[in-house]
N, C-alpha and C positions, 0 to 999 in steps of 0.2 A: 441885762446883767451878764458879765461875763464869769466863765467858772474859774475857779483859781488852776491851772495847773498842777498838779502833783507832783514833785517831786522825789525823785525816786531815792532811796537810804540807801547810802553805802553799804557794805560788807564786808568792808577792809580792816574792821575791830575786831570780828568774827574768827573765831578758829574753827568753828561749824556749825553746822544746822542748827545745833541742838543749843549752842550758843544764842543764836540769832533769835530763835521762837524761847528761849527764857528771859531775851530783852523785851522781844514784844509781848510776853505775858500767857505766850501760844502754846508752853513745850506740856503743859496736863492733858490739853483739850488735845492735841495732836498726836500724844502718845495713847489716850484712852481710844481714840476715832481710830489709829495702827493697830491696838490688842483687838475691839470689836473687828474689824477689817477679817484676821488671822483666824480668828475663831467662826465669823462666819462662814468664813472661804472653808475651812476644815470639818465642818459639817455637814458644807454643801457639797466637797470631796468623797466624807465618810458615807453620806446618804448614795451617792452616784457608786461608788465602788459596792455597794448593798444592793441596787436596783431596787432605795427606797424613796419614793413620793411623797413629796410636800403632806399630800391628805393620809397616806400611812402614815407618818411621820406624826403626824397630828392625833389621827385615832390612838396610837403609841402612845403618847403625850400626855393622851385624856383631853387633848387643846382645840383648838380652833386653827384654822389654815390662818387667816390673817395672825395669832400671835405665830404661827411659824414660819411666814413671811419675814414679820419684823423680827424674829432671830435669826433669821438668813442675810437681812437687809445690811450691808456693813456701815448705813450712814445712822442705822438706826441703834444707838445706846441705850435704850430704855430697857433692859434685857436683866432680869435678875440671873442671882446664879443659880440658885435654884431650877429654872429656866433650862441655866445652859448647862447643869448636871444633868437634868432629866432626856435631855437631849443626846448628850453624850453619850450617857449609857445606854439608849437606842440605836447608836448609831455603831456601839462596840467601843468603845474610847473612854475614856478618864478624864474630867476635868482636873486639873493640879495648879492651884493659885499657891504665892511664895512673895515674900515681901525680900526682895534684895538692895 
């Protein structure tokens, strides 16, 4: 059996990205995966600028290394915010959610 080739979509409808990934149905999942992304990177900044460790960080927490893996992990979503308030202000930082 042969495979169908794919054909690849134009982009010439497109005025940008953000165009493109709300045709294909992408632009929630792709902007939620971008905010985890920023928030993990900015914790794993805040903890390195503190000379604070995963397992401190954890004992802080009250948590477990593995839940403070998967709020460092940026592919990982499952993060409440509760989570990533408690986190924050271990790390010296403010969480600030805003609907624009």
């Amino acid at each position: 059996m042969k495979k169908k080739k794919k054909t690849p979509r134009s982009t010439a409808g497109f005025d940008s990205l953000n165009d493109f990934l709300k045709e294909e149905g992408k632009l929630e999942e792709f902007e939620a995966v971008a905010i985890k992304e920023v928030l993990a990177w900015q914790i794993a900044e805040a903890m390195r600028k503190s000379n604070l460790s995963r397992k401190r960080l954890a004992e802080r927490m009250k948590t477990s290394r593995s839940q403070v893996s998967r709020l460092l992990d940026p592919k990982d979503g499952n993060v409440t915010l509760t989570t990533l308030q408690r986190a924050a202000t271990i790390v010296g930082r403010k969480l600030r959610l805003e609907l624009v």
